[in-house]
Every structure is written in structure tokens, then in C-alpha cells.
N, C-alpha and C positions, 0 to 999 in steps of 0.2 A: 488507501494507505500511502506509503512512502514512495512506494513505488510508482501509483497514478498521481501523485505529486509531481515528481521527476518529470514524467513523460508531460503532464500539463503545462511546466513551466517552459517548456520549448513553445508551444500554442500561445499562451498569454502573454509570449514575447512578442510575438509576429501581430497579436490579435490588437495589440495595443499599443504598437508603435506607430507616432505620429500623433498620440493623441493629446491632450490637455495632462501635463503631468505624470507622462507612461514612464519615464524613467524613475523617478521615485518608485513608482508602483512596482515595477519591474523589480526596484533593487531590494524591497519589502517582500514580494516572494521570493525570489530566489535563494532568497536565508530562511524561508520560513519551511519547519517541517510538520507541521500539524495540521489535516487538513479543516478544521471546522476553520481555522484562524486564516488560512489562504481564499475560503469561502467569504469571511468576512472581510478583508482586501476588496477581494472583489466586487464584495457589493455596494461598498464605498466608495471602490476606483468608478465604479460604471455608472452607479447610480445619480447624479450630477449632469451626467454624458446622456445616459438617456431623459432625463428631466428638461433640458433643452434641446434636444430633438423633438421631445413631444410639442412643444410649446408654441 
């Protein structure tokens, strides 16, 4: 809920800074309160990121 929101967005700051675009990302959760939609963020932010690591 709202609450494991909160407390993730301190983690998704640290886990993603430095990377290809984390400040956008950053600024997209930090306002967002819904967590299916913070989930989808994420899979967007990452998924690109790990696509070229595999590679």
C-alpha cells in the first residue's frame, strides 16, 4: 500500500542513481501513489538496463 510506497521510494532513489535516465524515473515515482503504477515504472525504468547487460 501507501505506506510500502513511501518507504520504497528512499531504496529506488539510491538503487538508481547514476543510471541511464534515473532522474526522470526518480521524479515519476516520487509523485506517484499507486502501487501497480510504481511497479510499471519500474519495469520500464529497468527493463532496457537489463536488456543491455544481457547482451
Amino acid at each position: 500500500g501507501l505506506q510500502g510506497i513511501k518507504i520504497a521510494r528512499k531504496h529506488l532513489g539510491w538503487y538508481s542513481k547514476g543510471l541511464p535516465n534515473s532522474a526522470e524515473f526518480r521524479s515519476h515515482v516520487m509523485r506517484e501513489d499507486n502501487p501497480e503504477r510504481v511497479k510499471t515504472l519500474l519495469q520500464e525504468f529497468y527493463k532496457p538496463i537489463i536488456e543491455m547487460a544481457a547482451a
